[in-house]
N, C-alpha and C positions, 0 to 999 in steps of 0.2 A: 183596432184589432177586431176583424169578422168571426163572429160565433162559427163554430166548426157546422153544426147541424148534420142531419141526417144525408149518406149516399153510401156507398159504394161501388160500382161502376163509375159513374158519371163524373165527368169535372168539371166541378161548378164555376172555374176561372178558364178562361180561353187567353192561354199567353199574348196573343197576340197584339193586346191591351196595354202591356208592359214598354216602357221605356227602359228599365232596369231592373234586371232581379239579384238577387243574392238567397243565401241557405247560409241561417248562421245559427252554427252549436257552438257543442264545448260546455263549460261553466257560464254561465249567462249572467248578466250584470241584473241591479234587484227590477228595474223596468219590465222584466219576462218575467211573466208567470203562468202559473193555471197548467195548461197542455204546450210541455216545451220541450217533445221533442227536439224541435227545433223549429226555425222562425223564418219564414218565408216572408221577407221585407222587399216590396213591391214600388215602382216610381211609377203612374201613368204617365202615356203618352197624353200632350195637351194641345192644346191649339197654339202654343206659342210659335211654332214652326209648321206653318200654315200647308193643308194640302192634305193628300188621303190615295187612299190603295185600294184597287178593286183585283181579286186573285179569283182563279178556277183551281183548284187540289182536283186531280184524282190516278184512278191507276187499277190496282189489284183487288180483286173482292168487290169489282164494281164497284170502286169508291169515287165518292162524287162529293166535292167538299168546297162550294161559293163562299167566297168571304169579303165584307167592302169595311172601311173603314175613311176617317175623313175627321179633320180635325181643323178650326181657324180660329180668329177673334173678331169683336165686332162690340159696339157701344157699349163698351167695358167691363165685356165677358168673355170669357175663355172657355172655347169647351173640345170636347172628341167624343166620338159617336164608332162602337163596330158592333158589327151584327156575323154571322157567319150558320152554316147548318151540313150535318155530316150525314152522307147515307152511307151504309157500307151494310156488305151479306158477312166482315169477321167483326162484329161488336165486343166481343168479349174474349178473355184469352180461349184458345181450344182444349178440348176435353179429350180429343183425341190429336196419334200425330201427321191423319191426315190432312193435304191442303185445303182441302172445305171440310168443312163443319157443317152439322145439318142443325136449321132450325136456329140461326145464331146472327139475324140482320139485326141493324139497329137504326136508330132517328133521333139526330140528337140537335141543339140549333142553340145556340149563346145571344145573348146581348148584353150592350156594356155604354154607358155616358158616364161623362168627367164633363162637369161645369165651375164654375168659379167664375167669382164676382168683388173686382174690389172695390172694398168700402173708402177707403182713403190711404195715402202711402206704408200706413204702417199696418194695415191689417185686413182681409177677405171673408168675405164666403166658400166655401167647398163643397161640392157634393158628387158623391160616386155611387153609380147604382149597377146593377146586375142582374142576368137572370138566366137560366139554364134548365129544360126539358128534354129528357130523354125517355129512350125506349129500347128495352134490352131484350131480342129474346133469347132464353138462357139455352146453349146448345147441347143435344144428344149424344148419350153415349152407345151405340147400339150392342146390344147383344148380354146385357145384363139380364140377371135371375133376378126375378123377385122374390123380395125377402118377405113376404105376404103373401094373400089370396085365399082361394076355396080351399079350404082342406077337405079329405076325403072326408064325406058325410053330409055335406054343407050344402048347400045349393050356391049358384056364383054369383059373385057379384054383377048386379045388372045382364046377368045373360051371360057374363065372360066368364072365361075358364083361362085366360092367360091374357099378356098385354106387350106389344113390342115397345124396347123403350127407345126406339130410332122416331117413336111416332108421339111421344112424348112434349105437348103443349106446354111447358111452364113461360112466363114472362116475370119482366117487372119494369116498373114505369116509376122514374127519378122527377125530382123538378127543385127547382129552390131560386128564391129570389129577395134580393139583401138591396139594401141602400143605407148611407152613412151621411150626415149634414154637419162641419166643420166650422168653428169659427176660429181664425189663427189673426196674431195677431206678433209681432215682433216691435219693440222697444230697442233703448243702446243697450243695455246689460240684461234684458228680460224679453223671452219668449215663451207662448203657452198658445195652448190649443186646446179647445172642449167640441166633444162629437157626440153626437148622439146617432143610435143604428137600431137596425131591424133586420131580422132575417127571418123566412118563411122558409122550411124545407120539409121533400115528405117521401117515401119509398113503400112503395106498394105491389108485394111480390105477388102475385096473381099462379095458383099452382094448376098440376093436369089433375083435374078433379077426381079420377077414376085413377089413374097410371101412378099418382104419387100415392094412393093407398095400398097399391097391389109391391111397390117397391116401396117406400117409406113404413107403411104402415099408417099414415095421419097426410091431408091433402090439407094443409095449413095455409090461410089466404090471412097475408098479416100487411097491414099499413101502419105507419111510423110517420110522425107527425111533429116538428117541433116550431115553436113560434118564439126567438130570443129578441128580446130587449133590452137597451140600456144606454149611459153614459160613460165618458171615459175624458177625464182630464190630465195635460200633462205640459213642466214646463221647466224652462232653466233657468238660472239663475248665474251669470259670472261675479264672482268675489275677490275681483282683482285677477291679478296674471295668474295667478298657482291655481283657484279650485274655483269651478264650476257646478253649482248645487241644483239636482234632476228630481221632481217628485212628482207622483201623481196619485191619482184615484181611479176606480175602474167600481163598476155597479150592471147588474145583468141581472133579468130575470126572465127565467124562460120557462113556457109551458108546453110538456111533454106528454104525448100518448101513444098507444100502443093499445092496437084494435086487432084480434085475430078470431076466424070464426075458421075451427077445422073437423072437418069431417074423418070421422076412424070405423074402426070394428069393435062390438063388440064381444068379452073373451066371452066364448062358449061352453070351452071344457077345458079339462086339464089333464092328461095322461101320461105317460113314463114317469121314470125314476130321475128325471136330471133335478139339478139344482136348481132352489126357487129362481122363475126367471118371469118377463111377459104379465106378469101380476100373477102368478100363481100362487094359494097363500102358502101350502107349505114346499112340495117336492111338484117336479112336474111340465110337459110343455104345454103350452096355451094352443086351442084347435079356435076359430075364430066365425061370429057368425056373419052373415051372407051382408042384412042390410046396414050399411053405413048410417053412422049419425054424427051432428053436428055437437061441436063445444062452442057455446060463444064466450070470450072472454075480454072485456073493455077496460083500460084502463086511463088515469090520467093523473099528469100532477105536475105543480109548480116549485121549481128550482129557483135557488140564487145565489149568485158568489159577489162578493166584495172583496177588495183587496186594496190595499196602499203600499207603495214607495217612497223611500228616500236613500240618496245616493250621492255622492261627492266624488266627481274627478279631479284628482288632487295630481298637479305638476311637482311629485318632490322631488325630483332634480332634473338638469335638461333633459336626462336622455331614460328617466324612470316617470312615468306616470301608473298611478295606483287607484281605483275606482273598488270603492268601496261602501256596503250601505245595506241597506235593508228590506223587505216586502212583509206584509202580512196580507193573509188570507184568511177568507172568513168562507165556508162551503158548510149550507142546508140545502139539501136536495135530499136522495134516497140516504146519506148520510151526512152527518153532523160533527164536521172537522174545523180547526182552524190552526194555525200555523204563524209564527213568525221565523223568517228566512234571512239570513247573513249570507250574505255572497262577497267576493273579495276578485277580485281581478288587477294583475299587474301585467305592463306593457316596457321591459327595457332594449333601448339600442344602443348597444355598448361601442357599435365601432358602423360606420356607411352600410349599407347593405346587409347588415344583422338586425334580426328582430327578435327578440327571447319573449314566451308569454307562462302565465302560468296562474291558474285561479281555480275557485273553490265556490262550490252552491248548494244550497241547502233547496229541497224542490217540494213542495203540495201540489200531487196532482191530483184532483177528483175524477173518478171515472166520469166516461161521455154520456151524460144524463139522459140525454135522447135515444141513448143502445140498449139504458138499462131499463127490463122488462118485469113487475114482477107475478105476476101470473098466477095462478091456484095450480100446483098439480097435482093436488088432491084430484080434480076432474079427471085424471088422465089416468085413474089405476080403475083396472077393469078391461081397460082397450088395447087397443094395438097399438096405441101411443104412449101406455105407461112407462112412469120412470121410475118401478119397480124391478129391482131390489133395492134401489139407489133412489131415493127421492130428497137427497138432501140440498139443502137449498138457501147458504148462510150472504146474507146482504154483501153485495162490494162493497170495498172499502176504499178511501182514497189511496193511495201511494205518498210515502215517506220518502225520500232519497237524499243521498250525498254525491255531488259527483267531482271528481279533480281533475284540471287537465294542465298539462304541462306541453309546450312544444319551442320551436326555433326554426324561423324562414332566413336562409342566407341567398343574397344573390350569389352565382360563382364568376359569372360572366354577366356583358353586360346584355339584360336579356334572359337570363338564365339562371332563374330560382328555383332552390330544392327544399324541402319542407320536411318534417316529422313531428308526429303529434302526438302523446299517449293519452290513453282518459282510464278511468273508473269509472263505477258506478256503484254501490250499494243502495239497499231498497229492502227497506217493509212493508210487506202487504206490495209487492209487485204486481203493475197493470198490466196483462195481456189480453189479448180479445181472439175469438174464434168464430170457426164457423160450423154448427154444430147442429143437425138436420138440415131438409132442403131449402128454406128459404133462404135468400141468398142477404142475411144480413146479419153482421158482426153483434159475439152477443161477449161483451165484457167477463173478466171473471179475476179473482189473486191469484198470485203466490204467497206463502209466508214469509219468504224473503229471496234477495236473488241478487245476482251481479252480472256488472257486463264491463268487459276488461279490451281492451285492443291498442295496437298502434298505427296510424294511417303516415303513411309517405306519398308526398306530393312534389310533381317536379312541372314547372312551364317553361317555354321558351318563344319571345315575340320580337321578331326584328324583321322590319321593312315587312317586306309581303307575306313571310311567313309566320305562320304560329302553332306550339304544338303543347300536350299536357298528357301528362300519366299520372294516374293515383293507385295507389294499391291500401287497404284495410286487412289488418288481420285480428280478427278475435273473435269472439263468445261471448255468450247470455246463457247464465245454468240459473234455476232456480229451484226449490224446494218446498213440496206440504202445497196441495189446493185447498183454498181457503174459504174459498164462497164460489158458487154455482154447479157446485159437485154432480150435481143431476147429470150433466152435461158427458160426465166420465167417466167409463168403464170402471164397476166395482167389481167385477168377475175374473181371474186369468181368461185371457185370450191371448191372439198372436203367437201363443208357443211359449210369451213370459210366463215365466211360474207365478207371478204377483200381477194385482190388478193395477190399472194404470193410478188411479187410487193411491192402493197402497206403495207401490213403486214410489209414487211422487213424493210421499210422505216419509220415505227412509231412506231417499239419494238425490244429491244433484241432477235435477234433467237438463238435457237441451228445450229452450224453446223453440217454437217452430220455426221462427220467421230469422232466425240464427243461420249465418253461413260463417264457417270458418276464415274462407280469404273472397275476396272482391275486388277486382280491378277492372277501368277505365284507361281509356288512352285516345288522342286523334290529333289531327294534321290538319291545316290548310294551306293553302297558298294563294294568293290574289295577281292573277297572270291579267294584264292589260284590264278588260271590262269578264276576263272570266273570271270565278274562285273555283277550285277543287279542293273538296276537302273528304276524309276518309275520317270513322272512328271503330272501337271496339267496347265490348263489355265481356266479362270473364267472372266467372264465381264457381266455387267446388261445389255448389250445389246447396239448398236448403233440407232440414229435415224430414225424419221417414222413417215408416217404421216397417221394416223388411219382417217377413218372416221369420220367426226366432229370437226378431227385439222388441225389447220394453219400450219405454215410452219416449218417443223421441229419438231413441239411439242410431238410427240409421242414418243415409243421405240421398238424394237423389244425385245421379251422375255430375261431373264438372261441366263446363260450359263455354262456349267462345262466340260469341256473334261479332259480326264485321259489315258495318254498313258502308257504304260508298256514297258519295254527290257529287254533283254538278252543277252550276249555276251560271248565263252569258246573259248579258244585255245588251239586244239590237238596239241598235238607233233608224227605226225604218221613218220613211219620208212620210211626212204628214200626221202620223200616227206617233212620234216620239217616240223615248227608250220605251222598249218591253224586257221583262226578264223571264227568260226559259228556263226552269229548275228539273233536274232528272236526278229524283233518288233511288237507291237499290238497298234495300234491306235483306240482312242475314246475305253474304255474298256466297256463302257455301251451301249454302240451303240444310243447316246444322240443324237436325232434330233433337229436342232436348228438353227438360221436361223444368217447367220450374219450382211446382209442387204434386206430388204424386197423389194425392187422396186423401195416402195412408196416414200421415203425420194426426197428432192428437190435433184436434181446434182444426183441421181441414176434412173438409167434406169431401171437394170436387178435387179431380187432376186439372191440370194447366200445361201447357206448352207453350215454349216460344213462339214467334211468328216465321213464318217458312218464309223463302225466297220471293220478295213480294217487289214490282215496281209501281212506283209514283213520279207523276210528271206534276208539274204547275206553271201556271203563265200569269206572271203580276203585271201590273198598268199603275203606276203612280203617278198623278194628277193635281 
């Protein structure tokens, strides 16, 4: 299991890597724990099927994306080697919904080895390592007010008396690099495995020195920095025909900081009759002086989680299997939790082609050690970065949950499987994360409790050349009372609500942010001679928002449809072997649409989809 570490943008994994992937939730058996959402379970490709890929990506936004990869064996080692690097002028989603974007290239470039070394028939060496650097710069909104500057009286900052923010410098620069060292080992009724890992990661938002005081009010230059270490043991055990006994251990210790040095205003005066605001101490608005000054503020510290399993897959009848067992967790970091976890999972197939499932999980999550900041903001009252009237500021807590999930896969045809799924969720002290000022990195925070409720239907269909899949989700995430990092949000009426987001949260069910009501997926392919065509979509009524006149959360951004199309043929030219020509089109209607609007509570920036964009590619496998 690789430590999450620090990013945003960037993806620190390049699929390309991948022999196999899977995405598996639900109730989780006691082997998951920590951060489970859900579990992205990974196969490399190895050198046992000797040979390698050299591709050219590019197309729209001037993208330009080389990538080689190569994999063999040789005096009793197995390995794969890819490297790959992306330039492209759309790095980040758009802030507006035209087709360029100002100020929004990027530079990004993977690497990735898988080696392995066997010691004798029954047991090896392993090792996987990685690594990933980018470079974001964050795009333009033009034609914003700033919510700062010279007031009348003041002299201006540096000379100015206004700032365009089409002209607006901010960046940030991502990197992170992990490796994992394996020893496995297989027996006739006994397998185990012990790894030891490392991961470096670090995010460094770099702001427009001048332009984010005159709009933000604070030009904050913050680096994020984490360095995880640890062991992790795991193994099975068969006890005859019926039960198979799973346990392990898991040990990490990571050291986390969080460096910001920001530049503000300081307040100068205070005049009118409004409501204390701006740090004013009693009635009044804050008039702001000319010269900028610096806060430095450094932080660091070491975290650590422990945790064990034990788990029994028990065959109690042919067609009833039951996995059942336990985890305990042990989390010192910025908080002091520990946990033991019952999970219960059954698998019946009562008749060919039926699947019945149905399980139950008890979850300790600790917030992301590496997001949580905790900073003085005492420093920040006086300035134009104060988080007065609001400076409260209660520690995160980890997350408590229950979740159940119940479903049934039938084939109907042969070929032809339809699926339905329900889940729950309840939660104390619910994790969500936001984005909350300019720097573009997630700042953790509670709920006092919350749930997330839905049903997913899934349908595929594979025979001969063709293959096709529709999913559709329907639910919701409401939760109630912010419980730690209140600074973060509105203590005053705004928006037109009569109560502050605050107090709103604290006397009703809100929507979360990242909550859409329905979500759907569907695509096709076909495999015609040496060509495939294949087509897909994605569909969702839109994520949270908050319109003029609503409180917190209660809005939506518009519903949604995108429709990509491809093509893929492989020549066989003389001398040069198969090549393959790939032509994709994205968004085929060129659907403007927005996927989070600003407004939503924990979102800062707008986003849009990607507009009508193509991409070619030409691969050479050798």
């Amino acid at each position: 299991m690789l430590p999450e570490g620090v990013s945003f943008f960037g993806q620190g994994l390049d699929p390309r890597f991948a022999n196999s992937m899977q995405l598996i939730t639900g109730a989780l058996p006691a082997q998951y724990g920590l951060r489970v959402a859900g579990v992205l379970d990974m196969e490399t490709k190895s050198g046992l099927a000797p040979g390698g890929a050299v591709e050219m990506r590019g197309g729209s936004y001037g993208t330009i994306n080389p990538s080689f990869q190569y994999g063999g064996s040789g005096a009793g080692y197995d390995y794969y080697v890819s490297a790959d690097n992306l330039q492209s002028s759309h790095g980040i989603d758009a802030v507006t919904e035209k087709y360029n974007q100002l100020h929004d290239d990027t530079n990004q470039s993977h690497g990735f080895v898988y080696l392995d070394k066997a010691i004798d028939a029954a047991s090896k060496l392993a090792f996987v390592g990685g690594t990933f650097a980018g470079q974001f710069q964050i795009p333009n909104n033009p034609g914003q007010i700033p919510a700062f500057g010279p007031p009348a009286g003041f002299a201006p900052i540096a000379g100015l008396t206004n700032y365009d923010s089409s002209t607006l410098a901010e960046h940030q620069v991502e990197g992170s690099s992990f490796g994992a060292l394996s020893y496995l080992r297989t027996e006739q009724d006994f397998d185990f495995q012990v790894s030891a890992f490392s991961k470096y990661s670090t995010v460094h938002f770099h702001p427009d020195a001048l332009g984010d005081i005159f709009f933000n009010g604070i030009a904050e230059d913050a680096l994020r920095q984490s360095l995880a270490n640890g062991v992790q043991a795991d193994g099975s055990y068969n006890l005859g025909a019926d039960h198979t006994m799973r346990a392990g251990l898991y040990l990490q210790g990571e050291r986390a900081s969080a460096d910001t040095n920001s530049s503000v205003l300081p307040i100068a005066a205070c005049a009118g009759a409004e409501a204390p605001s701006t740090g004013c101490p009693v009635t009044g608005i804050a008039a702001f002086g000319s010269t900028p000054s610096s806060i430095v503020q450094d932080q660091a510290k070491t975290g650590w989680l422990y945790s064990a399993y034990l788990q029994d897959e028990w065959k109690a009848l042919p067609d009833l299997t039951v996995n059942f067992g336990a985890r305990f967790d042990v989390v010192n970091e910025y908080t002091m939790d520990n946990q033991l976890s019952p999970r219960l999972n059954t698998v019946w197939k009562p008749l060919d082609g039926t699947t019945v499932h149905a399980g139950y999980a008890n979850y300790l999550t600790p917030p992301p050690f590496e997001l949580v900041a905790t900073q003085s903001l005492a420093a920040t009252v006086g300035t134009s970065a104060t988080c007065a009237p609001n400076c409260l500021n209660s520690p995160v807590k980890s997350e408590r949950s229950h979740v159940f999930d119940v479903g049934i896969e039938q084939e109907i045809l042969p070929g032809l499987k339809v699926g339905i799924d329900a889940f729950y969720k309840y939660a104390r002290n619910l994790l969500d994360e936001g984005q909350f000022g300019a720097p573009v990195i997630l700042t953790p925070f509670n709920y006092h409790a919350g749930f997330n409720k839905g049903i997913e239907i899934s349908t595929s269909y594979d025979r001969g050349n063709f293959s096709s899949y529709a999913n559709l989700q329907i639910g919701e995430e409401k939760a109630e009372g912010v419980t730690s990092a209140q600074f973060n949000f509105g203590s005053t009426p705004a928006n037109g609500c009569p109560l502050s987001d605050l107090d709103f949260a604290a006397t009703h069910l809100v929507n979360t942010d990242h909550s859409q009501l329905s979500t759907a997926s569907a695509g096709v392919s076909y495999n015609w001679s040496s060509t495939k065509l294949s087509a897909d979509l994605v569909a969702g009524s839109g994520l949270r928002t908050q319109n003029r006149g609503d409180c917190f959360n209660e809005g939506t951004v518009p519903s949604y449809v995108q429709i990509n199309l491809g093509v893929a043929h492989t020549f066989d030219f003389p001398y040069a072997g198969p090549i393959e020509l790939r032509l994709d089109l994205v968004n085929l209607t060129d659907e403007v649409y927005l996927i989070r609007s600003g407004s939503g509570v924990g979102v800062f920036a707008s986003a849009y989809g990607p507009r009508r964009s193509i991409f070619t590619s030409v691969r050479k496998e050798f």
